[in-house]
Backbone as a ProteinNet text record, in pm:
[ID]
protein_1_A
[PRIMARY]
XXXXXXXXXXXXXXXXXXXXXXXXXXXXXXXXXXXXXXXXXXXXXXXXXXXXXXXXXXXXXXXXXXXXXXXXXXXXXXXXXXXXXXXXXXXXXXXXXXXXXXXXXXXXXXXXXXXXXXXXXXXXXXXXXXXXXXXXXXXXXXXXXXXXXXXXXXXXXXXXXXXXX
[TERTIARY]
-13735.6	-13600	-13571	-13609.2	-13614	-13667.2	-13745.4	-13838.5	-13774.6	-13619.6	-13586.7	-13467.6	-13413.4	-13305.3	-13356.3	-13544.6	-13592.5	-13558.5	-13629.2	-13605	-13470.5	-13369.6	-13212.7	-13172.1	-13173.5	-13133.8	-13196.3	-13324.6	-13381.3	-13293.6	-13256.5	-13227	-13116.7	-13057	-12922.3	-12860.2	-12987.2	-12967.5	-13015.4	-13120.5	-13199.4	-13040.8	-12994.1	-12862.8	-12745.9	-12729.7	-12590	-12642.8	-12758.7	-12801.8	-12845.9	-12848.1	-12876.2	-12747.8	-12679.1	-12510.1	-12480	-12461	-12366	-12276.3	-12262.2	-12158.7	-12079.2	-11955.9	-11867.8	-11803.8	-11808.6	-11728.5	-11621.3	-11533.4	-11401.9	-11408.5	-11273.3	-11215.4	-11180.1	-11257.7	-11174.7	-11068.2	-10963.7	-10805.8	-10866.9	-10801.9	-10836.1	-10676.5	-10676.5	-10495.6	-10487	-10548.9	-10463	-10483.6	-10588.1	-10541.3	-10419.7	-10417	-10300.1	-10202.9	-10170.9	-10065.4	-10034	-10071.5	-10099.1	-10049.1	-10139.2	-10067.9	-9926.9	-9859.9	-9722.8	-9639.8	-9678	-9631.5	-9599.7	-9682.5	-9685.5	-9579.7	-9582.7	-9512.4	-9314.8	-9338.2	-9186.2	-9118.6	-9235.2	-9205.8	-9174.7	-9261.9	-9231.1	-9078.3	-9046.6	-8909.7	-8765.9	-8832.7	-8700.9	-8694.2	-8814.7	-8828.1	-8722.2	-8719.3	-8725.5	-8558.7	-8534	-8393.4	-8286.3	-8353.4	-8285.6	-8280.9	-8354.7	-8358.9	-8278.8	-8248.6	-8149.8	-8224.7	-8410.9	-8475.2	-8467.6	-8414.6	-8353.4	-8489.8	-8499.3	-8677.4	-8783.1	-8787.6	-8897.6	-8883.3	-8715.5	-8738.1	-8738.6	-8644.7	-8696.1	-8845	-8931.7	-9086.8	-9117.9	-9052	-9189	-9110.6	-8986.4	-8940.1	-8961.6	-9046.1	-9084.4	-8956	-9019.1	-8912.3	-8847.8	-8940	-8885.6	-8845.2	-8827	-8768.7	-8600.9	-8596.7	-8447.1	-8416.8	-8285.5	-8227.6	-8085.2	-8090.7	-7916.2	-7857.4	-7781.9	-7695.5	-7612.8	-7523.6	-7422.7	-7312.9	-7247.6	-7164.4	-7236.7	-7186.7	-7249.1	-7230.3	-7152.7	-7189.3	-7250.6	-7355.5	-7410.6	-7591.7	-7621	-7724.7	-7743.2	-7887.1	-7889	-8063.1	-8085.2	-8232.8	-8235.1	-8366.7	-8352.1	-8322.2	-8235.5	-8153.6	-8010.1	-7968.6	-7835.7	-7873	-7978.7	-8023.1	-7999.5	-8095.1	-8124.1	-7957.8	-7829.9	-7707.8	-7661.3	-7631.3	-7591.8	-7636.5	-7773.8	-7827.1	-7809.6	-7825.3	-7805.7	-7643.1	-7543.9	-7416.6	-7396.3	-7507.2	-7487.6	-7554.2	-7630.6	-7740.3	-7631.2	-7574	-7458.5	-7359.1	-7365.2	-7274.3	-7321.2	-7273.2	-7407.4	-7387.6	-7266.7	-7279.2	-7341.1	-7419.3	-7486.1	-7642.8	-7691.9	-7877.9	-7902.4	-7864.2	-7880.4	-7905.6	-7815.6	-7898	-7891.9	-7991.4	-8050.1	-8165.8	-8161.9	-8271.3	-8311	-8429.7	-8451.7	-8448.6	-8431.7	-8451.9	-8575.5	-8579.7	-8714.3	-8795.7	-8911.8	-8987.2	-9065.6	-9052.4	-9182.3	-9260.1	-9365.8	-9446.9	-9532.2	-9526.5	-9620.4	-9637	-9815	-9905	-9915.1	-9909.9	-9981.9	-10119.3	-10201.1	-10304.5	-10426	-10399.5	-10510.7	-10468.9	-10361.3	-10318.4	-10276.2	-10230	-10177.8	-10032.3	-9951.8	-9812.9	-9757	-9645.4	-9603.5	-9480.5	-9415.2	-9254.9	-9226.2	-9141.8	-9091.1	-8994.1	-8905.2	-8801.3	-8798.9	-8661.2	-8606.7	-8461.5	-8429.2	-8283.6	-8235.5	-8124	-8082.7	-7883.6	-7884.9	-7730.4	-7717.4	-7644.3	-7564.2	-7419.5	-7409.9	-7239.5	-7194.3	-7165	-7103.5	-7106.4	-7220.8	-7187.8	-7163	-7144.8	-7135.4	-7014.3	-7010.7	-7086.7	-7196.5	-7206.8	-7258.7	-7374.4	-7513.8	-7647.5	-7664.5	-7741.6	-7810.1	-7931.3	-7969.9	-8102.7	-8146.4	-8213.6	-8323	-8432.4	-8437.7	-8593.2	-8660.2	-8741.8	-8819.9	-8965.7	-8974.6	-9098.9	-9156.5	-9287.7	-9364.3	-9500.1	-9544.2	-9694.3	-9770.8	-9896.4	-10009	-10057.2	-10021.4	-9988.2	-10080.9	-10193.6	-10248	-10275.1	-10300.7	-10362.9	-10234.5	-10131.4	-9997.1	-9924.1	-9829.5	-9729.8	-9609	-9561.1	-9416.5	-9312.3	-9215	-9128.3	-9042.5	-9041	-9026.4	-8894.2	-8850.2	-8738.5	-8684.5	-8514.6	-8492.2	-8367.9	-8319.2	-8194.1	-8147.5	-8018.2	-7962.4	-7799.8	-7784.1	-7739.6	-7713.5	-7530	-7467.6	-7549.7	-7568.1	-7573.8	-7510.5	-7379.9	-7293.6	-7390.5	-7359.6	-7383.1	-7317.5	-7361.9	-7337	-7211.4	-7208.5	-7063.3	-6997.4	-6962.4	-6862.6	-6832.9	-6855.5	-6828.3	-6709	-6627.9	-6546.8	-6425.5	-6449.3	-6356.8	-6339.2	-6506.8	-6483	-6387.9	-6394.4	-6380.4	-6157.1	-6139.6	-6025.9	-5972.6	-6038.3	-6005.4	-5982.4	-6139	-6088.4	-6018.4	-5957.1	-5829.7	-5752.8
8783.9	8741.9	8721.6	8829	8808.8	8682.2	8565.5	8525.6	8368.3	8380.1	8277	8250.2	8390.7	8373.4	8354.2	8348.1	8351.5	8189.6	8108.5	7961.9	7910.2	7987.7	7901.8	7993.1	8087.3	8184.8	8058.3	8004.7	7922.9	7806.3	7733	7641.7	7648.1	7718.9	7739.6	7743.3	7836.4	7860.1	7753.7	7655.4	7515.9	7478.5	7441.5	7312.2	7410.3	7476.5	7549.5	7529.9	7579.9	7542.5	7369.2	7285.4	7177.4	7076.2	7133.7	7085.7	7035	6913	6854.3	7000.7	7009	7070.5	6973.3	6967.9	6882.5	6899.9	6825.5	6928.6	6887.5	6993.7	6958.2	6860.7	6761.7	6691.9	6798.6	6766.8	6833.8	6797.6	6820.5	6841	6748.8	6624.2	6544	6550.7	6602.1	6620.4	6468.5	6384.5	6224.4	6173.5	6169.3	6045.3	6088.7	6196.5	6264.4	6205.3	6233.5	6168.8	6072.1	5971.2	5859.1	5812.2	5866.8	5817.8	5860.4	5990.7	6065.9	5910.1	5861.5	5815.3	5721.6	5633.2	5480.9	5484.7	5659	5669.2	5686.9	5777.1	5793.5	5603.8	5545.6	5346.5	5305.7	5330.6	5260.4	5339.2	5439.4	5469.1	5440.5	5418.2	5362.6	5241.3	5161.5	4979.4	4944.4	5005	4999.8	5048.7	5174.3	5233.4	5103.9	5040.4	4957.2	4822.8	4745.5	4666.9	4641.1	4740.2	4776.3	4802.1	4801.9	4856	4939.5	4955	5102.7	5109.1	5016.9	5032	5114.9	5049.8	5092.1	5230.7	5216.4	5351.3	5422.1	5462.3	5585.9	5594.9	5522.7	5514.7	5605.5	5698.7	5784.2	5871.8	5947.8	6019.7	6135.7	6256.3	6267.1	6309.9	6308	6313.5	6430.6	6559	6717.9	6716.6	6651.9	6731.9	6750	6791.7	6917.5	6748.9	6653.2	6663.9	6641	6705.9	6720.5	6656.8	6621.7	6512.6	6615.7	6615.9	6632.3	6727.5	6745.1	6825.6	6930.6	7027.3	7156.4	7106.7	7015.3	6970.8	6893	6801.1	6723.8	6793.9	6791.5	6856.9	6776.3	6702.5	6650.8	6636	6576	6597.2	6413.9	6350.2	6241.6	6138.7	6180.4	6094.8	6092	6204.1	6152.1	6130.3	6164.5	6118	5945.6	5894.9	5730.6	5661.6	5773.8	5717.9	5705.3	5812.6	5822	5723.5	5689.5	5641.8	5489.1	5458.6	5347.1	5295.9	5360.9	5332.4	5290.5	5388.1	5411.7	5304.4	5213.8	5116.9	4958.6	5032.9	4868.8	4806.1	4955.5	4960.4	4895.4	4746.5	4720.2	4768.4	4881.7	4959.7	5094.7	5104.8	5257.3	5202.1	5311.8	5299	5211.9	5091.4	5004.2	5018.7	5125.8	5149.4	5287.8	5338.6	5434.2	5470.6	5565.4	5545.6	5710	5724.2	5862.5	5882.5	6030.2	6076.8	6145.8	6233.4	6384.2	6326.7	6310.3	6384.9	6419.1	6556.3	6683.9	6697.6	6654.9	6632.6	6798.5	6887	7011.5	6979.2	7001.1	7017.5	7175.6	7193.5	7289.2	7330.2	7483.9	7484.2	7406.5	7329.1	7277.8	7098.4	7114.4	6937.5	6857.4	6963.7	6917.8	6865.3	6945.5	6936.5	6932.2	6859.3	6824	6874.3	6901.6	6923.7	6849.3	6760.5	6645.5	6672.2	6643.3	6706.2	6539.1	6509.1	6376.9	6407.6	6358.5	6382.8	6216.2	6183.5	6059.8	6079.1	5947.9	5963.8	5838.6	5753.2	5678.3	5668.7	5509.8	5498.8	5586.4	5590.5	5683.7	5843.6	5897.7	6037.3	6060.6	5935.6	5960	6042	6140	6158.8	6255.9	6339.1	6425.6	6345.2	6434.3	6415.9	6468.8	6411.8	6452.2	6467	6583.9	6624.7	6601.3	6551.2	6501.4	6601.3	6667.8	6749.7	6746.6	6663.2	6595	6744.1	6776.7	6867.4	6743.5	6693.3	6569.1	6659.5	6618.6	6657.9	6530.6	6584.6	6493.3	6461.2	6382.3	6331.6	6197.4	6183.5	6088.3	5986.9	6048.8	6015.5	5874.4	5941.4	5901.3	6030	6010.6	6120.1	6098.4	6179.9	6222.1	6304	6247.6	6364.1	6408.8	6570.6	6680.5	6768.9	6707.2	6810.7	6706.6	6694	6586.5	6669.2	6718.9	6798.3	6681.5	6645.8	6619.7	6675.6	6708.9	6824.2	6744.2	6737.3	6744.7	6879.5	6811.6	6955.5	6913.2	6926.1	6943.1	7014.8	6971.4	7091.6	7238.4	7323.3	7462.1	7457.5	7370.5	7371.1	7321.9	7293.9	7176.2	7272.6	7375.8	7426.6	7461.5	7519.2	7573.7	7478	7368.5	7224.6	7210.1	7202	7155	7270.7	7375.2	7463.8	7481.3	7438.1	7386.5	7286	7180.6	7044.8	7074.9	7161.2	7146.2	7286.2	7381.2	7450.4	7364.6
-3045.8	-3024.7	-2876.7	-2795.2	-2661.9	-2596.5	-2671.3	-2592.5	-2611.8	-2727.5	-2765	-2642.6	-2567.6	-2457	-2325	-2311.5	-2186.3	-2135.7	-2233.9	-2175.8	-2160.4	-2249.8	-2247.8	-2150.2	-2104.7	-1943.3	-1832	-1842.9	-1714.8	-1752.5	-1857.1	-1851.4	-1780.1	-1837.8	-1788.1	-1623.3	-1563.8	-1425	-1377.8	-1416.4	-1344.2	-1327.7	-1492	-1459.2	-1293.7	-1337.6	-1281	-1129.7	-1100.8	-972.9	-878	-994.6	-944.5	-966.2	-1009.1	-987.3	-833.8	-879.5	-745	-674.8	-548	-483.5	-404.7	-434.6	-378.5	-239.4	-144.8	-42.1	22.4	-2.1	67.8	165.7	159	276.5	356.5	487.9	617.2	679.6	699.5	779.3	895	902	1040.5	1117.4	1162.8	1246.9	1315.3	1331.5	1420.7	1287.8	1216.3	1117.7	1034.2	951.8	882.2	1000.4	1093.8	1180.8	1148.3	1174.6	1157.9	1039.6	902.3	780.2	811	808	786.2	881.2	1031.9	1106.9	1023.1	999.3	877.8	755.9	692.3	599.2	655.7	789.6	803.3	856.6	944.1	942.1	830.6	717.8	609.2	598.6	564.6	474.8	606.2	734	838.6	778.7	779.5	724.8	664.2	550.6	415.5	374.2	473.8	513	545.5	684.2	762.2	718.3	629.5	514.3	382.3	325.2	241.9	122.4	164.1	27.7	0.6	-110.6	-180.1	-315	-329.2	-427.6	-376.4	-276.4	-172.5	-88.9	-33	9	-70.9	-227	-307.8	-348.9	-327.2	-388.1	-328.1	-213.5	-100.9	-149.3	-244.8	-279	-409.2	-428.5	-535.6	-648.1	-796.6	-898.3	-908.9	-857.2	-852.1	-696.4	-657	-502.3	-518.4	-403.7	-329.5	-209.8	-229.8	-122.1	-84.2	61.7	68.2	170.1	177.3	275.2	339.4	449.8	527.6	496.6	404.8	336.7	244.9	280.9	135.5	16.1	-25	-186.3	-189.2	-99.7	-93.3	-197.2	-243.3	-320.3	-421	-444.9	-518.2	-555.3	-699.7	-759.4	-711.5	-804.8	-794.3	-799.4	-918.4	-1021.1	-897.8	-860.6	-765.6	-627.3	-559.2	-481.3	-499	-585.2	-593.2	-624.3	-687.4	-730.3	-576.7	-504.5	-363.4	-253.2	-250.5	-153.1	-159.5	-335.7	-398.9	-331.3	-328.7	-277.3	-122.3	-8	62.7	126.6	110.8	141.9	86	47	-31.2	91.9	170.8	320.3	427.2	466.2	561.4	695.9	731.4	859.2	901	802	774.6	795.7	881.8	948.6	972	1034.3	1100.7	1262.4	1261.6	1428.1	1495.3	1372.1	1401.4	1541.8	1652.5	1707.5	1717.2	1700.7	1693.3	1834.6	1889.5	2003.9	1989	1895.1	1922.9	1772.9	1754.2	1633.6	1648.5	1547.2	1518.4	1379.7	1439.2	1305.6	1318	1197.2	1176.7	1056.9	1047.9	968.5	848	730.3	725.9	747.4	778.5	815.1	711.9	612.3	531.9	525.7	583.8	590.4	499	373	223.1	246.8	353.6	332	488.4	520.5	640.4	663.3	791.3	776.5	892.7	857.7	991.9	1007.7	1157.2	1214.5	1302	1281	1309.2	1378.9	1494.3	1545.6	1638.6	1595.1	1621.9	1623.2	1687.1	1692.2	1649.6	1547.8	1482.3	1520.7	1452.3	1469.9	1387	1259.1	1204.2	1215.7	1329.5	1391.5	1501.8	1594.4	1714.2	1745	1850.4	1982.1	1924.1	1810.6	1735.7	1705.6	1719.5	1661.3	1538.4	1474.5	1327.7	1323.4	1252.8	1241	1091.5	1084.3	977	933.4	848.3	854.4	688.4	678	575.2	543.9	453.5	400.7	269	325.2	281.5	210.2	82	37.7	18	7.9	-45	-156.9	-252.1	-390.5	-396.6	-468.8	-488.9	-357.9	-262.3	-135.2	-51.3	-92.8	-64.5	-10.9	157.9	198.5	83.7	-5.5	-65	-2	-3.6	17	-75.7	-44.4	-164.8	-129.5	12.9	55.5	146.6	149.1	274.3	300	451.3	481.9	576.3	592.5	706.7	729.4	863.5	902.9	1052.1	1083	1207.6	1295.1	1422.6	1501	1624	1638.9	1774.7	1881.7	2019.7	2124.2	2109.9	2151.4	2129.6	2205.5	2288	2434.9	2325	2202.3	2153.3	2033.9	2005.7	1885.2	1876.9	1960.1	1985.4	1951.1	2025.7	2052.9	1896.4	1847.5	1689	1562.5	1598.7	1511.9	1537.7	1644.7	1652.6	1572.7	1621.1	1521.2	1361.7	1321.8	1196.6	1108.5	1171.8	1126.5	1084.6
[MASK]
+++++++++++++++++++++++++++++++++++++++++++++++++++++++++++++++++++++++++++++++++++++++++++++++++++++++++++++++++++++++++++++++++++++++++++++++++++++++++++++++++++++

């Protein structure tokens, strides 16, 4: 009986050992740049265009995002209703210019968190911060999280917190 598990034990270990080993993609930090860079062009393009097709395409179906106001919270379905409205406006992101962006990597290069700050007509004198958390989905950047968020100077809070009593 023993002599019937000797050859299917070798077989076994021949196959298991002569198995392809696959090996991880290594984390290239400029090209990943690069794509994320191409991807945040494409969704300004596409913003400043009035493609609203195109820009929700880089948007995934489970993400978190929120606009400007605390009730602003929305999945994808009101995301695409909101943005859909907001793109109908032809004085909105048209002249957008970023000042700062911060592109961080996680340590394996799956997932990104971008940090965008610009001043617009409709926020001026006030900047807006943008901060996008992007994954790697079928060898495409998604984004899975989008915040934007007034940030006055710290000198102006005061001024503001007057105003709006």
């Amino acid at each position: 009986m023993k002599k019937n598990y000797v050859p299917l034990l070798v077989t076994m270990i021949l196959v298991t050992s002569c198995q392809m080993k696959s090996k991880p993609v290594a984390f290239d930090p400029v090209s990943s740049k690069t794509e994320v860079t191409n991807t945040l062009d494409s969704l300004e393009s596409a913003l400043k265009s009035k493609d609203i097709k195109t820009f929700l395409s880089f948007f995934s179906e489970d993400g978190l995002y929120c606009g400007t106001d605390p009730s602003e919270l929305w999945d994808k379905a009101g995301y695409t209703k909101v943005m859909t409205q907001m793109l109908a406006d032809t004085t909105k992101f048209g002249d957008m210019k970023y000042d700062k962006t911060e592109i961080r990597f996680d340590k394996d290069g799956k997932s990104v968190n971008v940090l965008r700050q610009f001043v617009t007509s409709w926020s001026k004198p006030v900047q807006v911060r943008s901060v996008m958390h992007l994954v790697k989905a079928d060898k495409r950047w998604m984004v899975d999280f989008s915040n934007f968020a007034l940030i006055p100077e710290n000198k102006d809070l005061a001024k503001i917190a007057l105003v709006v009593k």
